[in-house]
N, C-alpha and C positions, 0 to 999 in steps of 0.2 A: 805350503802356500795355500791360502784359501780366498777362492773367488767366487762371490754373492753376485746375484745379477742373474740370471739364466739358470742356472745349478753351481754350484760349490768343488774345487780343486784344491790339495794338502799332500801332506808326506809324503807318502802317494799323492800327488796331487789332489786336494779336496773342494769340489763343486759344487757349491750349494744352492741351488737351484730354485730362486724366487721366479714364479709367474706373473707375475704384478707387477710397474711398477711400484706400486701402493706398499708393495712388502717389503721396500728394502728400508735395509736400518738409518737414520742418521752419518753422515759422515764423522768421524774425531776429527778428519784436517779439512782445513776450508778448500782446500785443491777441490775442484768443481771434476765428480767421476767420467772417465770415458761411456759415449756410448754404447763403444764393441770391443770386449774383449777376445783379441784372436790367440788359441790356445794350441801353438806350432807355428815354426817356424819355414816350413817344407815349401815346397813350392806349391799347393793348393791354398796352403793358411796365406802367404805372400801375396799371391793369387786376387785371393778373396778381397782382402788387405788393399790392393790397390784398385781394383773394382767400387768398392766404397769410399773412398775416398774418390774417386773420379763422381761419386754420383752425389757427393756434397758431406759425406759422412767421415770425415776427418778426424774427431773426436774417439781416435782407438787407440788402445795399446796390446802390442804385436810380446806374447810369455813364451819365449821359449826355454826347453829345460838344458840344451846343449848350450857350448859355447858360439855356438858358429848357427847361418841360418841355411839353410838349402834339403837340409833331410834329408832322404835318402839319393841323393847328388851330391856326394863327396867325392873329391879329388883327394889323393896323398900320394907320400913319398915311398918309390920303393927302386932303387939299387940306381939312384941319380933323376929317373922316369919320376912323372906327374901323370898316375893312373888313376881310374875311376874304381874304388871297390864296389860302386852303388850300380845309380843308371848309365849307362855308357851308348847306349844307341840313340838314334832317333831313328825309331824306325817309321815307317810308313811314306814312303818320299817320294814324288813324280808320280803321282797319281791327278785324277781328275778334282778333287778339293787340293789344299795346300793344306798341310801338317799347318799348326801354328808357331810349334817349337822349331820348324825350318827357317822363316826368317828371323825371327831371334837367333838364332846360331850363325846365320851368313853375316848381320849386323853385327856382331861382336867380334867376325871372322874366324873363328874356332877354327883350326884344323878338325878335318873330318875325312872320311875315308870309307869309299863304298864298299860294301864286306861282298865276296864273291865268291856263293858257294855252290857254284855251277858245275865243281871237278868231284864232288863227294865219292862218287862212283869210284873212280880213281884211287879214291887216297881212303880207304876203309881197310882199317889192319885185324886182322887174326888177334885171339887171344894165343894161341900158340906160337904165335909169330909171321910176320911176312905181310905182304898185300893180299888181299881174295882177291882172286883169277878175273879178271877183266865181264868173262860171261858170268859167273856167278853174280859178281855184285850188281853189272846191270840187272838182272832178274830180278834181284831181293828188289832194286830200287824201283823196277815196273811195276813190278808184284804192290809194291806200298802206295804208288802213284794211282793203280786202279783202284785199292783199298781206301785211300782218299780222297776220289771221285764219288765210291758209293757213299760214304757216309755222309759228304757233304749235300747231294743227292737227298739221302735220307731225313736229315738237317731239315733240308727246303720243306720237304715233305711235312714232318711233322706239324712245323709252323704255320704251313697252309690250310692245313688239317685239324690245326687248334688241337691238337696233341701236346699228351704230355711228354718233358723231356726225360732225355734218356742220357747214360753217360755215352763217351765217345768207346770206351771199352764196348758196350751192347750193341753199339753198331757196327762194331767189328765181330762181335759174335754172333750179328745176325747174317754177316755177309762170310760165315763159319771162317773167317782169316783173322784168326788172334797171333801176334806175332809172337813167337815161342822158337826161335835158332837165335842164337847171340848176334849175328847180322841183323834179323829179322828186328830183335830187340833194340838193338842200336841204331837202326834208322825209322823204328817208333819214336825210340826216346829223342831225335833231332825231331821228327814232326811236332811233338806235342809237349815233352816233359824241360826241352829246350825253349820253347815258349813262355809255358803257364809254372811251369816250375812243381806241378804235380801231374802223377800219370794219368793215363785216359780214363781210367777206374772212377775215378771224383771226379771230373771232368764235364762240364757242361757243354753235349754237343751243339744244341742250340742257339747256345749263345759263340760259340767258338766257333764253328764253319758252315756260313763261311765267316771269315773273323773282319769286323767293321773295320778296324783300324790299315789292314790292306787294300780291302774291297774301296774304299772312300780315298784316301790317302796315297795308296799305289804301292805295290811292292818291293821298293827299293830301301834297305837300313844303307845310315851311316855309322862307322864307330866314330867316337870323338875323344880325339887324342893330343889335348891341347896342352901347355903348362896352365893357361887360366883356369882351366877346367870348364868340366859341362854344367857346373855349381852356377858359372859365372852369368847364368840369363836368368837364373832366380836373382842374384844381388844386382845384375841389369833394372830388371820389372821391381825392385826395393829401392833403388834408386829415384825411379822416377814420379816417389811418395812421399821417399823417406831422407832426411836431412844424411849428405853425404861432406865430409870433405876432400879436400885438393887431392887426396891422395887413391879417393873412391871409397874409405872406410864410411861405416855407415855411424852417423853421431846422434840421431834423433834420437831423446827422449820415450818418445812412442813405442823403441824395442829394445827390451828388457832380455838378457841370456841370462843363460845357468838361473833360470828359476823354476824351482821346485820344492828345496824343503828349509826355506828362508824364515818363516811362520809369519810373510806378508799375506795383509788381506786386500785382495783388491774389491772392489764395488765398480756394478754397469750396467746399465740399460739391456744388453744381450750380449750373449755368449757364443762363437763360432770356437766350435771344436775341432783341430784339422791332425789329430794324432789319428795313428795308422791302428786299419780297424784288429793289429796284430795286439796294439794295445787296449786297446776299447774293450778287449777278452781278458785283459787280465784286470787285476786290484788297484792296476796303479792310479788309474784317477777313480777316485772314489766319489760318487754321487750323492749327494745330501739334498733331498731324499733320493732314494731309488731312482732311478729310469724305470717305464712303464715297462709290465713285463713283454708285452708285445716288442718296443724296440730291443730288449736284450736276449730275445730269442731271435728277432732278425740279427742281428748284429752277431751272436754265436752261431749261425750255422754259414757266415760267409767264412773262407778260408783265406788265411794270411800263411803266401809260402813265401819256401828259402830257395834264392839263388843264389848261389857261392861262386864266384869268381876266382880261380886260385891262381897266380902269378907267379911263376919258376923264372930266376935267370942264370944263364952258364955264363962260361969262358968261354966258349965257339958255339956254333952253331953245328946239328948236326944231322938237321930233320931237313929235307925236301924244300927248295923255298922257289921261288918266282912264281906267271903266271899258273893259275890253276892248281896251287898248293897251301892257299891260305887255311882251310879247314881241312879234317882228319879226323875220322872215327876211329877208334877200337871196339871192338865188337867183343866182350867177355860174356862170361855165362853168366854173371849176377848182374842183370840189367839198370843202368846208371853209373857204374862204375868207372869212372872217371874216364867218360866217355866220347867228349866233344873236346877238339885241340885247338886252338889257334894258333897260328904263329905271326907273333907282329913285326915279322921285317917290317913291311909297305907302313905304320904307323910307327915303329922305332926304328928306321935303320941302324944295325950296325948294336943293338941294342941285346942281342940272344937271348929273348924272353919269349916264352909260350905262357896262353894261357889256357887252361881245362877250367869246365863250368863241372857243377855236380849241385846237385839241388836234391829238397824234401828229405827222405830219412838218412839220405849219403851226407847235403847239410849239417844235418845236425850232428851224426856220428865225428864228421872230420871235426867239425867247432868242439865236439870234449874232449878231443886228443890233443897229444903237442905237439905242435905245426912239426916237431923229428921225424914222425911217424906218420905224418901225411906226404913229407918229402919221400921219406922212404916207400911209400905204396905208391906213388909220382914215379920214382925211378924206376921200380919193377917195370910200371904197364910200359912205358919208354923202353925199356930193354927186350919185353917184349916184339917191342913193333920195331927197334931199331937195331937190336941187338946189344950186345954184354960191353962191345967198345965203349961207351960214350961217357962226356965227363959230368961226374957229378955236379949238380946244381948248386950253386954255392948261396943263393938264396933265394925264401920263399915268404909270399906273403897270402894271408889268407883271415880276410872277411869273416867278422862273426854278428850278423846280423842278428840272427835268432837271438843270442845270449844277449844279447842289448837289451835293457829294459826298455830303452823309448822309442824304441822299432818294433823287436821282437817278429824281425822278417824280410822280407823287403820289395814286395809287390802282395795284392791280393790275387786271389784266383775265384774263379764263377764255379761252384760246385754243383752239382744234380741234387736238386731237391727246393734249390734255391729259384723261384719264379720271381716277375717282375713285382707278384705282391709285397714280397719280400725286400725284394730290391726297392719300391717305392718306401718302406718303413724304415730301413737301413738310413735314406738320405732324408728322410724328414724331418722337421724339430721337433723337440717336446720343449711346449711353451716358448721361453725367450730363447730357450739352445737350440743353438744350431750344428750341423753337422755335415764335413767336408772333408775330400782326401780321394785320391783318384777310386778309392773303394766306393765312394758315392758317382763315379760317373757313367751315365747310363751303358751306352756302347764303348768306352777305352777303358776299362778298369785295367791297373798294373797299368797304366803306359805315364810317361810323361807329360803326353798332351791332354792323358787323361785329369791330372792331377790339375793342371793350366785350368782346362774347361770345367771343372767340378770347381773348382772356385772362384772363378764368373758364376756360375751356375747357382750354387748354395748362396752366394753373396746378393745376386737379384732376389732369390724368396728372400732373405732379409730387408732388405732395401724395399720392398711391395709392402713387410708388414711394417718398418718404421714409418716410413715417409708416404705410404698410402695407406694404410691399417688393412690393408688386403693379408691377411694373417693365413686363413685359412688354406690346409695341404691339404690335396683330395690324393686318395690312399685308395687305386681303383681296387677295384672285386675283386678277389682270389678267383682265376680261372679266367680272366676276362682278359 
């Protein structure tokens, strides 16, 4: 598929990138060209998508390469459940602003379900087996609560100081408490690699604590465990652009699936690009000509991680359940190791599914084996913390995000090294292209509401240079 107008998308998707409109070619069909071609489907390109069209720019057509739109907010099917392999929370809720994906979710009425991880202390298991001792694990948990005072502390400091950042690992090295016991490691990896989906090591303290999306928003996640799905407030916000019939399918002309390697060419006034910056790194949309080298070195040093969601269901149940036992650590010596537990009575009743997260190089490891051999490294750590009784898992499912070409991931993360320079280059256009996806948004990168607001966001600078020729993006100083 190749699309002229902004830069050129083919096989790889090929973008050929006219700055003018003076450059583009002739049409062969009289069909009169869109002015904006939106290049994804996700909830940012959607986003963007209805932002323009509310501000008179109606003239667009929405190329996605999947069958379906929502990106990375997929619902499916597994052992009768309608689960999310994607985004699943809203997190940031009852705070002093309102989340914006909160009332969206209440309007659709989603089930949703406050996650309550108040008893961790409680329910932290041995590699060897059993619970740690009540005083022991309070400790580790004190121990990492002051350890996450100073660095946030530290955090403030820098930024007051106009310093440079540091990862969050060197701010544990500087307050000499690097976590190194398998406890110690496993209630790191809830702090930080449960979050950002990589360790503190790459990890931007700066921009992470104190983290906008709590501070602003409030500290409370919901999970959302709906049959609609969490998908369904993107084709909500597509709906109320985009031709729908009786039944809510979406029929407009305007969007286009499964396009990629068709050998159509489209033509457009501008280009909003809203594939995830996991793909922006690799070959698959190919630029005709180049990108400047300034945006493909920003663009290569943000970080696109893997969170993997793995869903187990039994025949009974045989883990711990009621108040103050929704979450559960294991604590092994190879830090990440299948090491955050869910169990979703309170959102499946009656349903006997756990879910364990594993993310970054455990990611990808489990995504090249065969989901046999991840069941079976599921049932050891299980038999660890519950013992040799218990029934095998009769089924498993498991996300492979990475291995997806048109993800390849499935949140961005703020890396150390990366400043707002950076960060302003990442979201800027070259020429007619444009550039969106919660990886362009300022303070929520990886979230939901970031992906929502980066396509308002990116959609306004478009909107200033069509319809007010206010084009110009100021790209402040390095260090400023």
């Amino acid at each position: 598929m190749m699309i002229m107008g902004g830069t050129n998308i083919c096989p790889t998707l090929v973008m050929v990138a006219f700055f003018s409109l003076l450059s583009f070619e002739p049409m062969v069909v009289k069909a009169r060209p869109p002015t904006v071609i939106i290049v994804g489907a996700g909830m940012s390109g959607i986003s963007a998508a209805k932002r323009l069209s509310d501000a008179g720019i109606k003239d667009i057509l929405i190329l996605e390469a999947t069958d379906r739109i929502g990106g990375r907010m997929h619902k499916t099917q597994f052992a009768g459940l309608s689960v999310e392999i994607g985004a699943n929370w809203v997190e940031g809720v009852n705070g002093k602003e309102v989340n914006p994906i909160w009332p969206m979710v209440n309007k659709l009425k989603l089930k949703t379900f406050l996650s309550d991880y108040d008893n961790l202390t409680s329910n932290t298991y041995k590699e060897a087996g059993g619970l740690y001792d009540g005083a022991t694990s309070k400790a580790a948990f004190e121990a990492s609560d002051e350890l996450s005072k100073f660095t946030t502390k530290m955090s403030t400091s820098l930024t007051a100081q106009k310093q440079e950042d540091i990862s969050i690992l060197a701010a544990q090295r500087l307050k000499h408490q690097v976590p190194s016991t398998p406890i110690e490691m496993a209630i790191d990896y809830y702090n930080y690699d449960y979050e950002f989906a990589e360790p503190p090591r790459v990890t931007s303290l700066q921009i992470t604590e104190p983290l906008a999306t709590f501070a602003n928003f409030g500290e409370d996640l919901y999970f959302v465990a709906d049959p609609k799905g969490y998908e369904s407030i993107v084709y909500d916000i597509a709906g109320q652009f985009l031709t729908v019939d009786k039944t809510g399918k979406i029929t407009d002309p305007r969007l286009k699936l499964n396009k990629t390697e068709d050998g159509s060419v489209y033509r457009s006034a501008y280009v909003m690009v809203s594939a995830s910056v996991g793909v922006l790194q690799t070959t698959l949309i190919n630029f005709q000509p180049d990108l400047p080298q300034w945006k493909i070195l920003a663009l290569y040093q943000f970080d696109m991680s893997i969170y993997t969601k793995i869903f187990l269901k039994f025949p009974y149940k045989f883990w711990p359940s009621g108040n103050g036992t929704e979450f559960f650590l294991y604590a092994h010596e190879k830090r990440g190791y299948y090491t955050i537990w869910q169990e979703l009575e309170k959102e499946y009743p009656g349903a006997n599914v756990l879910l364990v997260t594993v993310t970054d190089d455990e990611s990808r490891r489990v995504e090249q084996q065969p989901d046999s051999e991840t069941k079976a490294e599921c049932m050891k750590v299980l038999q660890d913390m519950f013992g040799k009784n218990i029934p095998e898992a009769t089924d498993i499912l498991v996300p492979r995000w990475w291995s997806n070409k048109f993800f390849k991931g499935t949140f961005s993360n703020w890396p150390i090294g990366v400043t707002r320079y950076e960060y302003d280059q990442i979201r800027a256009p070259v020429g007619r292209v444009y550039f969106t996806g919660e990886h362009t948004s300022e303070h929520y990168n990886g979230y939901v509401h970031g992906a929502y607001l980066a396509g308002i966001d990116s959609a306004n600078m478009l909107i200033n240079c069509a319809k007010r020729r206010m084009c110009k993006y100021h790209i402040m100083p390095k260090g400023t």
